[in-house]
C-alpha positions as CSV (number, residue, x, y, z in Angstrom):
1,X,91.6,102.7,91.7
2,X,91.3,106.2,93.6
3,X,88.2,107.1,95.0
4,X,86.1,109.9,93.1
5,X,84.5,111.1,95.8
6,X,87.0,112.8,98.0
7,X,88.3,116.2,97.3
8,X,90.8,116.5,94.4
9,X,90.8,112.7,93.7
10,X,90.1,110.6,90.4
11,X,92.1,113.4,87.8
12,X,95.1,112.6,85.5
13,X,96.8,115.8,84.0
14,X,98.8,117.2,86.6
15,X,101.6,118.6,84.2
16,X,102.3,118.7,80.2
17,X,105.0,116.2,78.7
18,X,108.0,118.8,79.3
19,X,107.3,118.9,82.7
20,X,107.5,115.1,82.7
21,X,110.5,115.5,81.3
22,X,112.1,118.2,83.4
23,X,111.5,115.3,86.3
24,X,113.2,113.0,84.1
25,X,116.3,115.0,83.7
26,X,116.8,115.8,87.1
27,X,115.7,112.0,88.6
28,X,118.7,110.6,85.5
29,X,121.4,113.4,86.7
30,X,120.9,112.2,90.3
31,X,120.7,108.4,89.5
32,X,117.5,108.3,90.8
33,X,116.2,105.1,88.7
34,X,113.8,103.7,91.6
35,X,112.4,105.6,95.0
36,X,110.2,104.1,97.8
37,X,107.4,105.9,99.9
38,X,106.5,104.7,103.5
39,X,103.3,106.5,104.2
40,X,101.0,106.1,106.9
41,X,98.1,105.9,104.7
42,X,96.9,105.6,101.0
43,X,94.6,107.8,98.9
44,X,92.1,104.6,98.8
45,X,92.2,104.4,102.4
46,X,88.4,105.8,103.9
47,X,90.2,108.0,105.7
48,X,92.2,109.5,103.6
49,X,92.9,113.3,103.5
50,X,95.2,116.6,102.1
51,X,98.7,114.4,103.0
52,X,97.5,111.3,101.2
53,X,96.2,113.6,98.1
54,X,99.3,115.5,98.0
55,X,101.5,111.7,98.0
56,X,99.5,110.8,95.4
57,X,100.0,113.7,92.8
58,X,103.5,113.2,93.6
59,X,104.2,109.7,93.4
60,X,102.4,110.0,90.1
61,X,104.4,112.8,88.3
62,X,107.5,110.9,89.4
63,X,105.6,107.7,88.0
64,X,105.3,109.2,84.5
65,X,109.0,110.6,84.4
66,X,110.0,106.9,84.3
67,X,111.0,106.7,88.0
68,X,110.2,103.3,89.5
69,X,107.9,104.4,92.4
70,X,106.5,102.5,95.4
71,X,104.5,103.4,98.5
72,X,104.5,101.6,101.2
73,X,101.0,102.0,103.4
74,X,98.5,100.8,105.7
75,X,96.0,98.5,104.4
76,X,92.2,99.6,102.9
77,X,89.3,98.0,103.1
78,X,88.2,97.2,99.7
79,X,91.6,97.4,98.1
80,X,94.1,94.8,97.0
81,X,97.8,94.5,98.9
82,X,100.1,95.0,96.1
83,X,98.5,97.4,92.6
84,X,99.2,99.9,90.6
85,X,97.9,103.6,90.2
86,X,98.9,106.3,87.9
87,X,102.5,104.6,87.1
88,X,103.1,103.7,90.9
89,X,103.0,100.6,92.7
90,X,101.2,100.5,96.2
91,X,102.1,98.0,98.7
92,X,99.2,97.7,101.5
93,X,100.2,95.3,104.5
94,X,99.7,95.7,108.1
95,X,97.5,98.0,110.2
96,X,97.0,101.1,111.5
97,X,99.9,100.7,114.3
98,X,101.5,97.6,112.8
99,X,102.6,99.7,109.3
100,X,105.2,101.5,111.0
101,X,107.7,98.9,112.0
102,X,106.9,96.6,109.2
103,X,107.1,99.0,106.3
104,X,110.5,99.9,107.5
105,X,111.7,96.5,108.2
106,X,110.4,95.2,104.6
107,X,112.0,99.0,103.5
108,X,115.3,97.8,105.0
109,X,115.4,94.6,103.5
110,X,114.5,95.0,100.1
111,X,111.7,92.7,100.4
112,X,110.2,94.5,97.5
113,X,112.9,95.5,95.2
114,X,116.0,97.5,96.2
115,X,115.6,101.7,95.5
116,X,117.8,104.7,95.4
117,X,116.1,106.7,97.8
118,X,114.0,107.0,100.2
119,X,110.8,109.4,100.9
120,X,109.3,109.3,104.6
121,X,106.3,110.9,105.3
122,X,105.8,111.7,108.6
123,X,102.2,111.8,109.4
124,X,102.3,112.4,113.7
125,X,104.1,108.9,114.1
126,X,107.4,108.7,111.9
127,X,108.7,105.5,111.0
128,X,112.0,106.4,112.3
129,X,114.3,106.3,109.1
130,X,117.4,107.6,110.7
131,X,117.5,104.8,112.9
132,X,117.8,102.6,109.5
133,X,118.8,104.3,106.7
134,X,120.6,107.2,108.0
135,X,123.2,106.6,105.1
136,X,121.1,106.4,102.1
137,X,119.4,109.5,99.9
138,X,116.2,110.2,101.6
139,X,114.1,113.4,102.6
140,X,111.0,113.7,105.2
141,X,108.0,115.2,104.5
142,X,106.2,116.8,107.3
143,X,102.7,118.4,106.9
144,X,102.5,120.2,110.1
145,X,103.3,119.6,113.7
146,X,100.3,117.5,115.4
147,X,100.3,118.7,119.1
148,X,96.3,119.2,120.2
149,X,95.9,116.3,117.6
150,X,97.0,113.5,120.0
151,X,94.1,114.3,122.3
152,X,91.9,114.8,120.0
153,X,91.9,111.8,118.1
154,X,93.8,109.3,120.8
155,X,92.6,108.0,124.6
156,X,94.4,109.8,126.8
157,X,97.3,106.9,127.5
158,X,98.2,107.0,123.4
159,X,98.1,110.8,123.0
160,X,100.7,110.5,126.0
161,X,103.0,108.6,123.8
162,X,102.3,110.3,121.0
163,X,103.1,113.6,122.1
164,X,106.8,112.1,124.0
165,X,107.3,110.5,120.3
166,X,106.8,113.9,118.6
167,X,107.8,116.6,120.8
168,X,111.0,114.3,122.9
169,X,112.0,111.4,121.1
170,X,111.8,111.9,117.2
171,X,113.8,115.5,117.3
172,X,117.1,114.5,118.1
173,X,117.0,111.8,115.8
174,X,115.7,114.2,112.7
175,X,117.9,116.7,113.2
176,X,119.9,116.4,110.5
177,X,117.4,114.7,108.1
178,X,116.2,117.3,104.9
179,X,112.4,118.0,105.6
180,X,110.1,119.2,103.1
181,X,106.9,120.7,104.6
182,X,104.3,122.5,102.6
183,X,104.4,125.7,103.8
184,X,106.2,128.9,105.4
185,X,104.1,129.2,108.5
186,X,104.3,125.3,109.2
187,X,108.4,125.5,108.6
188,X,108.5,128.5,111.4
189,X,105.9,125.9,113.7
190,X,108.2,123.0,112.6
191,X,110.9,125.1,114.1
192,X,109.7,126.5,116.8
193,X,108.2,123.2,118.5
194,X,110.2,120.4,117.3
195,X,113.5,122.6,117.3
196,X,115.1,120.8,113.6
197,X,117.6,123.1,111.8
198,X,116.1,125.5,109.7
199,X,118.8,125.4,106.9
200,X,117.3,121.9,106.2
201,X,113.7,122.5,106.1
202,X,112.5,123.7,102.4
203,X,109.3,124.5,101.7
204,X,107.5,123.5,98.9
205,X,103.5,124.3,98.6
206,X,101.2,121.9,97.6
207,X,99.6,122.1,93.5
208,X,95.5,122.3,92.5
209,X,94.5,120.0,89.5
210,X,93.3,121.8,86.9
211,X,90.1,120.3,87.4
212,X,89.0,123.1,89.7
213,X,88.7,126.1,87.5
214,X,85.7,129.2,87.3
215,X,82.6,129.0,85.0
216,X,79.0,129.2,86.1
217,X,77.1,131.5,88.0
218,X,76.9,131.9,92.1
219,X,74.1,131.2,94.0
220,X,71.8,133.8,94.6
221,X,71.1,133.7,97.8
222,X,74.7,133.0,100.6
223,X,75.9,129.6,100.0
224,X,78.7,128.8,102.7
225,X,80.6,125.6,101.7
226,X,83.4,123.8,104.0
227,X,85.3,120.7,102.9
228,X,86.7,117.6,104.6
229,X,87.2,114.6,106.8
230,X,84.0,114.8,109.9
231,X,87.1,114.6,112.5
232,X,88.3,116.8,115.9
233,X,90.6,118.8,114.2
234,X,88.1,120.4,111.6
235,X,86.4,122.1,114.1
236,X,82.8,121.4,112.2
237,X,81.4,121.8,115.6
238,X,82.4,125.4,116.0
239,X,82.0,126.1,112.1
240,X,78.0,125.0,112.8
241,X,77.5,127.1,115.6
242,X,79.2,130.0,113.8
243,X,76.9,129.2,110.7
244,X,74.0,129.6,113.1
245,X,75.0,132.6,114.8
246,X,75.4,134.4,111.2
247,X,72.0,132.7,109.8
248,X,70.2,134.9,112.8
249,X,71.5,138.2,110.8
250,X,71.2,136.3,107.4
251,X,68.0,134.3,106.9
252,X,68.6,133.2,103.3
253,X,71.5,131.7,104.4
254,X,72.6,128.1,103.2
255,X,75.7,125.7,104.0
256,X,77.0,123.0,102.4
257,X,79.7,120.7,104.6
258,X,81.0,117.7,102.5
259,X,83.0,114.7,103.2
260,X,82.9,111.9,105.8
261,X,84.0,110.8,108.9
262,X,83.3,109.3,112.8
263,X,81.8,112.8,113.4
264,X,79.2,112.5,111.4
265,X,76.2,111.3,114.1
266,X,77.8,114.0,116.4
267,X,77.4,116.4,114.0
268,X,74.1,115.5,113.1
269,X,72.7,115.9,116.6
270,X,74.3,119.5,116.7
271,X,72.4,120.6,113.1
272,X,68.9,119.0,115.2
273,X,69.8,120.9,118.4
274,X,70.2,124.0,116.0
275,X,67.2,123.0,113.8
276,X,69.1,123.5,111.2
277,X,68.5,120.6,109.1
278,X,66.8,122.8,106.0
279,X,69.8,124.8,106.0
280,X,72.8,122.9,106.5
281,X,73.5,119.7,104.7
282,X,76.4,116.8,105.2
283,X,75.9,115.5,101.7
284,X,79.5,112.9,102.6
285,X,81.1,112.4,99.7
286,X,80.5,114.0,96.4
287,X,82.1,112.8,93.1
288,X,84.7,116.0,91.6
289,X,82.0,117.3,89.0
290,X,79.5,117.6,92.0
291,X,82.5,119.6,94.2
292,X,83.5,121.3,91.4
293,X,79.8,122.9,91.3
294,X,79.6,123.7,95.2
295,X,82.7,125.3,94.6
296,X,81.6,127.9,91.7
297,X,78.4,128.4,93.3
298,X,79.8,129.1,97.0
299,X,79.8,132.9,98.2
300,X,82.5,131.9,100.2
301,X,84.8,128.4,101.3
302,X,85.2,128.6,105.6
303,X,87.4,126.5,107.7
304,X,87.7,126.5,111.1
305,X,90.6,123.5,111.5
306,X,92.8,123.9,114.7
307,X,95.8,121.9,112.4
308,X,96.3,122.2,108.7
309,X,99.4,122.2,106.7
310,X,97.9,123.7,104.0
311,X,94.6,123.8,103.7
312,X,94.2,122.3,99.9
313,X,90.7,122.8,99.8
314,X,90.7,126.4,100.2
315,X,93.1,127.2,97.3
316,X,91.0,124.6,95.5
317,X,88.0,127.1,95.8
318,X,90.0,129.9,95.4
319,X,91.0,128.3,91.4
320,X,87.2,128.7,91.1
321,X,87.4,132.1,92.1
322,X,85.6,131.3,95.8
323,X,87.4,133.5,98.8
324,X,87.9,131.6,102.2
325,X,87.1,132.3,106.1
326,X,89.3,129.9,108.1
327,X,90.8,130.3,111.4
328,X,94.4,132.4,111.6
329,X,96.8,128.8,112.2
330,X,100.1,127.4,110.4
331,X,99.5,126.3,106.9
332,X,95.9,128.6,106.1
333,X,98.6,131.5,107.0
334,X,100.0,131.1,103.3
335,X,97.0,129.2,101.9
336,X,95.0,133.0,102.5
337,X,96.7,136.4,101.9
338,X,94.8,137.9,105.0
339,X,92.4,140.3,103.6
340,X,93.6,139.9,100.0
341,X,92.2,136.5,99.0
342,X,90.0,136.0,101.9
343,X,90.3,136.5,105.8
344,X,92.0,134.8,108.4
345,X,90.3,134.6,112.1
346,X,91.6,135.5,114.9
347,X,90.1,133.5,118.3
348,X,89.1,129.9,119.4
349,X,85.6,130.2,119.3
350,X,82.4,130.5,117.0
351,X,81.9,134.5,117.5
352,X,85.1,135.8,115.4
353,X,84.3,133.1,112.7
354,X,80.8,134.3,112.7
355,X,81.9,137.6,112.7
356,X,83.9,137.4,109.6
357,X,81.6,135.3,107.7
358,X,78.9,137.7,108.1
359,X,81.6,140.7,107.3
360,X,82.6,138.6,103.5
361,X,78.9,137.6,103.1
362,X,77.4,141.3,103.5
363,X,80.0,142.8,101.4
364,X,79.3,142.5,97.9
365,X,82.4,144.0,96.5
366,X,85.0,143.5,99.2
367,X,83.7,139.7,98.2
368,X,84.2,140.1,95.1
369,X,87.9,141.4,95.0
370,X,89.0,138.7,97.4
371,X,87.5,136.3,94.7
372,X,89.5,138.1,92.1
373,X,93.0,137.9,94.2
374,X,91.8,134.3,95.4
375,X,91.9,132.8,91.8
376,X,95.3,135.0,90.9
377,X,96.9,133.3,93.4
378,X,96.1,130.2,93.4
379,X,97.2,130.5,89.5
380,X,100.3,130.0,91.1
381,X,100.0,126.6,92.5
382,X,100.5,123.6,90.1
383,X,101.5,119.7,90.8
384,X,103.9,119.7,88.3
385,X,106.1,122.3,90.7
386,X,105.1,120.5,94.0
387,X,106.5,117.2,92.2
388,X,109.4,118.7,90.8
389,X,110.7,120.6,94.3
390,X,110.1,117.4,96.4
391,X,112.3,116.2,93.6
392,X,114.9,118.5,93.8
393,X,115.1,118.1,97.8
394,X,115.9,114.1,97.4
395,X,118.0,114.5,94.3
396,X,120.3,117.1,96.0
397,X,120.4,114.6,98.5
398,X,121.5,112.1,96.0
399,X,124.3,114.3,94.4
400,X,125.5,115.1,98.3
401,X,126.4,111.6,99.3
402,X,128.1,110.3,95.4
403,X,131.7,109.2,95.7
404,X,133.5,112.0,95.2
C-alpha cells in the first residue's frame, strides 16, 4: 500500500478511460504485452522521493492499459517482497547495494516471468542493461545527472566510485541506449556531462494528480512552505538561514518545511541556533489533504536543491495557484518560467534566496500574477501524457528491432 504521507502519494485518477486506452493501443501495436522496471527504490521505501513518485504514476497507467507490469526494487521496511499496487506487481529483494546486480541477474533470467521490454531507471548507479540486454526493447530513464550528490550523500571512498561509475564508466556503454529524462534543462546537463547523443534523449515532463487543485483562502500573514526529503541536496540548511535573513525585514513571517529524513536533528539544531522554533516548523510527513492545505494557504513554495530533475513539488503548488522561489539549476529551469510563474535564483548562498523571497513576499500583485501564470502552466502537466510519452519511447523501440 503507498504511503499517504509523502508528497503526491496515495491518489488513483491519473487519466480518464480513453487515455487508458490510447496506452492500450499503442502498447498492442508494438507487442508490448508484459514490461519490467528495475528501479533503485520503491514508492513504499522511507526514503522515497520525485523519481519513485514519478515510476509509480507510470507503472500504474501502464497497469490499467492491460500491460503486465513489474518493478524490480530494493527492499522496505514494513513491506512484503512480492505485491501488488495499482495494477503492478512489485518485487522487493536485496539491499541498498545488493539490488543492482541481483535485479538484473533475476531480469536476465526470467526468474519472474519473461517480458517484452525493458525500463531502467537510472537513479546515480545504473544497473548496467547494455551489458545484458543490449538486444532487447528497452529505454533509460535518467532524472538528472548526480555529480555534487556523490559527496553529499557518500564517504568520500564511495562518492569516488560513484562519480568514475557516472561520469567514466557508464557513458560509453549508454551511448546508444534511448534515454527519457524529465526535462529540457536536465537533457542539455545530460549532454553536456555525460556526453550521450542528443538524437536519443527525449524529454518527457513529469504529470501533477489532480489532487492538487486551488480553493480556499491564503494565509494572512507570509506563509513560506518547502517540500521534501531532510537530505544534502535540498539545501534546507541554506533555505533556514535565508528564511531568517527575510524574517528580520518581515516579522509576521511563518514557514512550513515538510517531509523527513537523516537531516532532521541537524536541522533542528539550526531552527534553535536561529530561535526560530515559533516560526518555522518540520511537521515530517503530512497526509495529501494536510499538503494540499499548506499548499493553498502558502504565499509562496521555495526550494533551494543543488539537484533536481524536475522539481514535482513546485508545479504541485503552482496547480494550487502558489508561485515558487528555488535556486536557478537543471530541472527547476522548466519547472519555473523565470519571472512568469515564480523566480529562479541566481547564487550558492542564502543572500540571493533571501533576496527573492523577500522581493515575491512584499509584492502583492507581482505575487499574485506569478500565481496566475503558475496554475496556467502547470494546467499543462498531466500523468496520463507522462505515461503515454515514456510509452511511446519503449514502443518505438519495439517497432525498431521487429523482423522486418
Amino acid at each position: 500500500m503507498t504511503d499517504p504521507t509523502r508528497p503526491g502519494a496515495g491518489a488513483s485518477n491519473y487519466g480518464d478511460p480513453r487515455d487508458v486506452a490510447q496506452l492500450a493501443d499503442i502498447a498492442a501495436a508494438a507487442g508490448l504485452r508484459r514490461i519490467a522496471i528495475l528501479a533503485w527504490r520503491d514508492i513504499d521505501d522511507p526514503e522515497a522521493g520525485g523519481s519513485e513518485l514519478h515510476a509509480s504514476r507510470v507503472a500504474a497507467l501502464w497497469g490499467q492499459a492491460g500491460i503486465e507490469v513489474t518493478m524490480r526494487t530494493s527492499y522496505a521496511p514494513g513491506s512484503a517482497q512480492v505485491s501488488w499496487r495499482d495494477g503492478y506487481r512489485v518485487i522487493r529483494k536485496a539491499g541498498r547495494y545488493l539490488v543492482f546486480p541481483r535485479a538484473a541477474f533475476s531480469e536476465m533470467m526470467g526468474w519472474h516471468g519473461a517480458s517484452d521490454a525493458l525500463v531502467e531507471i537510472w537513479n546515480g548507479m545504473p544497473f548496467f542493461s547494455p551489458v545484458w540486454a543490449a538486444s532487447r526493447p528497452r529505454a533509460v530513464w535518467l532524472h538528472h545527472v548526480h555529480d555534487s550528490m556523490w559527496e553529499m550523500t557518500l564517504p568520500p571512498r564511495l562518492a569516488r566510485l560513484g562519480r568514475t561509475i557516472e561520469f567514466t564508466v557508464a557513458p560509453p556503454l549508454y551511448r546508444s541506449s534511448r534515454i527519457v529524462t524529465l526535462s529540457q534543462s536536465s537533457k542539455e546537463e545530460i549532454i553536456r556531462r555525460l556526453r550521450l547523443r542528443p538524437s536519443n534523449i527525449e524529454v518527457v515532463p513529469p504529470g501533477i494528480d489532480p489532487f492538487f487543485h486551488p480553493g480556499g483562502a491564503r494565509d494572512p500573514s507570509p506563509l513560506v512552505v518547502a517540500v521534501g526529503r531532510l537530505v544534502p541536496v535540498k539545501r534546507f540548511d541554506v533555505l533556514i538561514d535565508a528564511l531568517a535573513d527575510v524574517k528580520a525585514r518581515r516579522p509576521e513571517l511563518r514557514a512550513v518545511i515538510v517531509g523527513e529524513g537523516y537531516e532532521r536533528d541537524a536541522l533542528e539544531r539550526r531552527i534553535a541556533e536561529l530561535d526560530a522554533q515559533s516560526w518555522i516548523s518540520l511537521p515530517g510527513h503530512v497526509d495529501n489533504p494536510t499538503l494540499l492545505d499548506l499548499y493553498r494557504r502558502a504565499w509562496v513554495l521555495a526550494s533551494a536543491s543543488r539537484h533536481e530533475g524536475w522539481g514535482m513539488t513546485i508545479t504541485e503548488a503552482a496547480a494550487c495557484r502558489t508561485p515558487a522561489v528555488a535556486t536557478r539549476i537543471s530541472g527547476h529551469s522548466d519547472a519555473i518560467i523565470d519571472g512568469t510563474t515564480g523566480v529562479l535564483v541566481d547564487g550558492d548562498g542564502e543572500k540571493p534566496l533571501a533576496a527573492a523571497l523577500d522581493r515575491v513576499l512584499r509584492d502583492d500583485a507581482f505575487r499574485a500574477l506569478l500565481a496566475k501564470n503558475a496554475l496556467e502552466h502547470a494546467s499543462h502537466f498531466t500523468w496520463a501524457a507522462t505515461a503515454r510519452g515514456t510509452l511511446e519511447v519503449l514502443a518505438a523501440e519495439a517497432q525498431r528491432r521487429k523482423p522486418a
